[in-house]
N, C-alpha and C positions, 0 to 999 in steps of 0.2 A: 363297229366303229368305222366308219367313211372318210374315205379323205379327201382330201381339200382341191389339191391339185397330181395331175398322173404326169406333171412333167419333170420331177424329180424320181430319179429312178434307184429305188434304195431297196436292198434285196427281201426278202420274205423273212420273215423269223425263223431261225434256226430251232426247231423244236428237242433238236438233240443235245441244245445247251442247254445246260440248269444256271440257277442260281449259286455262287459260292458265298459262305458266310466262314471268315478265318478268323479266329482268336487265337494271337502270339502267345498268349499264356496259359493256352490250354496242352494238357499234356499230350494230347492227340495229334498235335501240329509236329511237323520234321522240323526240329532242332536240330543243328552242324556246326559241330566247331571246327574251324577254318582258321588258317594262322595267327591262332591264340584269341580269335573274336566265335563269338555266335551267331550265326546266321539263322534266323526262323524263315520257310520257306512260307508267304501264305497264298502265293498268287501263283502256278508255275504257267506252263506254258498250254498243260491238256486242260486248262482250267478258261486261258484266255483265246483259243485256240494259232494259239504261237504268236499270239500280239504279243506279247508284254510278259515278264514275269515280275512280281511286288516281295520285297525279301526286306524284313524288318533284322534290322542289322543290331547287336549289342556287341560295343565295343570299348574294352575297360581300358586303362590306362596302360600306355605305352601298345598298346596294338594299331592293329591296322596291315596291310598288304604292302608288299615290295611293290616299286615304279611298274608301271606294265600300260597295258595299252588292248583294244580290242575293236572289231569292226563294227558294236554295234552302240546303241544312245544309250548313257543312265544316267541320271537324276537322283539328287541324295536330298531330302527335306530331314531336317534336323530335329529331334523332338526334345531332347535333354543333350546338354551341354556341348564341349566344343571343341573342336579338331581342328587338326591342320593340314588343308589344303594343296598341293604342291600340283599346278595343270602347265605343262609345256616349260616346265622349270620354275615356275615362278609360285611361293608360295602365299599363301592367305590364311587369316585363321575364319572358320564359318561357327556362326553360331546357332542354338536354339532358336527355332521359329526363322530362321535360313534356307533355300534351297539351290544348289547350283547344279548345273547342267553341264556332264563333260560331254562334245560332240565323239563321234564316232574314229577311230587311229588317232586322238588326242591323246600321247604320253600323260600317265597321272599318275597319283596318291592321296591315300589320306594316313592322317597318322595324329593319334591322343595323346598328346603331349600334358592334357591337364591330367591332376590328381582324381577327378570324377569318372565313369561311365559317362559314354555316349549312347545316345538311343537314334537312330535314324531308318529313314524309312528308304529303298533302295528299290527304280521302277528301271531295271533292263528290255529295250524294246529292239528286234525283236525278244522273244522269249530263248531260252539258251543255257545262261550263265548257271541256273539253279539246277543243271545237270550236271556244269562242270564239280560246283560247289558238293552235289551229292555223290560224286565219285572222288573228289576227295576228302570231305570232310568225314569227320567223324561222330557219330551221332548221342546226343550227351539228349538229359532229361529234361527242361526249361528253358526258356529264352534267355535266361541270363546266367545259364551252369557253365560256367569254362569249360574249354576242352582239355582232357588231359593232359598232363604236364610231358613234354618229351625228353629222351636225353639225343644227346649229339647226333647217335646212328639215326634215331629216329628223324630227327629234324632234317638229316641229310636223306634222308631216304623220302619223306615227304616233299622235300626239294626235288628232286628226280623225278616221282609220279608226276610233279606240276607242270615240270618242264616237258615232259611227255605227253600232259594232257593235253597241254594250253593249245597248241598246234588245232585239235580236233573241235575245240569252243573256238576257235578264231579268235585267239587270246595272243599276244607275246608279253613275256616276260622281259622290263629291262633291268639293266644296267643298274647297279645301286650309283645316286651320286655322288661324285664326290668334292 
């Protein structure tokens, strides 16, 4: 193959990168349940070479993450149904066939207020987050198996690891509001 012009200067093919092909619903994929949601990892970071990670998100009624914040872009595209929003205080509800963009130290949340699952698809650049996500969650069979149920110590002790972790992904944890 010849090219056209040599005054674009675009680097040589990395031969040490393959092709990835991820299916959410194969049993082979790392499945994480993460506070009370499942997280499918399909894209990480040794895959994109720390561009991006792709994290197909299941998240049932009433889940979702506490307010937080972190230094890097993600983008949520919606595949089945509809949450709620909450960026820089202000809330929105996004639907199926939706996608929004938090910028990077933009306070946020999302949270499923409807009676349905949410399926959305979750593109963290750089790549990162699906290692905080893998030392804390915990690793369940499916994209859509919940994670085990916790009692109190545990929830508070999973609270602790997060706040410990979050520091190291350039994550902060806020403030619930009120």
């Amino acid at each position: 193959m010849s090219t056209m012009s040599n005054t674009v200067a675009i680097p040589a093919d990395d031969l040490q990168r393959s092709l990835v092909v991820a299916n959410p619903d194969n049993s082979n994929a790392q499945h994480l349940g993460v506070v009370g949601d499942t997280y499918t990892i399909l894209l990480s970071g040794a895959d994109t070479a720390g561009r991006f990670t792709l994290i197909d998100m299941h998240v049932p009624p009433g889940g979702g993450p506490p307010p937080h914040r972190h230094d890097f872009e993600e983008s949520f595209t919606l595949l089945d149904g509809e949450l709620e929003a909450t960026f820089r205080g202000e809330k929105r509800i996004v639907r199926a066939g939706e996608t929004i963009h938090i910028p990077a130290n933009a306070p946020h949340q999302f949270h499923n207020g409807s009676p349905e699952p949410v399926r959305m698809l979750c593109i963290c650049s750089p790549a990162g987050q699906e290692e905080f996500f893998k030392e804390l969650g915990t690793v369940v069979a499916m994209r859509t198996t919940p994670p085990p149920a916790v009692d109190a110590a545990q929830g508070a002790a999973f609270l602790k690891k997060a706040v410990e972790l979050a520091p190291k992904y350039r994550t902060e944890l806020l403030k619930e509001a009120k």
